[in-house]
C-alpha positions in Angstrom: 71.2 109.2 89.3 71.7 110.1 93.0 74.0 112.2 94.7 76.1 110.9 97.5 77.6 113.5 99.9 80.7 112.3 102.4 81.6 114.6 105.3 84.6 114.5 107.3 86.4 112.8 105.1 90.5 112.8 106.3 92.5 115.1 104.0 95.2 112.9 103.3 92.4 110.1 101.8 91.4 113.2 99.7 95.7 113.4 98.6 95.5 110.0 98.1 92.1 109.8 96.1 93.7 112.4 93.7 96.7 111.2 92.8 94.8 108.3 92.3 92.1 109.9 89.8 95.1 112.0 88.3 97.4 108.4 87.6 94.3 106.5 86.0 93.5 110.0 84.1 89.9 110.9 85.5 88.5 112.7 87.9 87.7 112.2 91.7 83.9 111.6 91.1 84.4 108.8 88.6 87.9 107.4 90.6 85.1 107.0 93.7 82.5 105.7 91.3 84.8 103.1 90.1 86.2 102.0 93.6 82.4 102.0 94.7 81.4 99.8 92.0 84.5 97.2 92.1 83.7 96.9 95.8 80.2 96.1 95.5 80.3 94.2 92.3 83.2 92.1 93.7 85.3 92.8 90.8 88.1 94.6 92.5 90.9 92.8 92.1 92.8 92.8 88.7 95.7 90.7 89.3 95.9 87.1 87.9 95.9 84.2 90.0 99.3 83.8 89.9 99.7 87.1 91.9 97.0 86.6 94.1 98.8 83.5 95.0 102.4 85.3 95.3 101.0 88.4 97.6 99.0 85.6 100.1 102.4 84.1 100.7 105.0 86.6 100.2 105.4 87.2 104.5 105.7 83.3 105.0 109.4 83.2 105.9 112.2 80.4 105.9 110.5 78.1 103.0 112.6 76.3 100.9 111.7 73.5 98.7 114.8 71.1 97.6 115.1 70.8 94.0 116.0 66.7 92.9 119.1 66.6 90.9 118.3 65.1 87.2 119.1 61.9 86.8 118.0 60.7 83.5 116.6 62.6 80.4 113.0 63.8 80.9 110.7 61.6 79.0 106.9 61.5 77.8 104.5 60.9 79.8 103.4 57.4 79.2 99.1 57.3 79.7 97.0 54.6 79.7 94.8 53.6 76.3 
């Protein structure tokens, strides 16, 4: 295994790298091992797609989508034999 040694590294990343290790309940060696490896390995992101989808969009302002008033009972879909 190698050893990877960071200098001048801002203190407040250091805060923030912390109380990151502390709220997934390691330490700062294996909190930066894990961020390194998500980045590289592309598997960072944990949210669905759903999310994804939500956070992409979420500053688009003044959208709005009419809804159609039901006029009849909603019925099977009728697909071809």
């Amino acid at each position: 295994m190698a050893t990877l040694t960071i200098r001048d590294f801002d203190d407040r990343l250091k805060a923030e790298l912390r109380v990151r290790a502390a709220r997934h309940g390691q330490s700062m060696e294996a909190e930066v091992r894990e961020i390194l490896r998500a980045a590289l390995t592309g598997s960072a992101s944990t949210a669905g797609i759903g999310s994804r989808i939500h956070q992409r969009f979420s500053d688009v302002d003044d959208v709005s989508v009419p809804i159609p008033s039901r006029s009849e009972a909603p019925r099977a879909a009728e697909l071809p034999e």
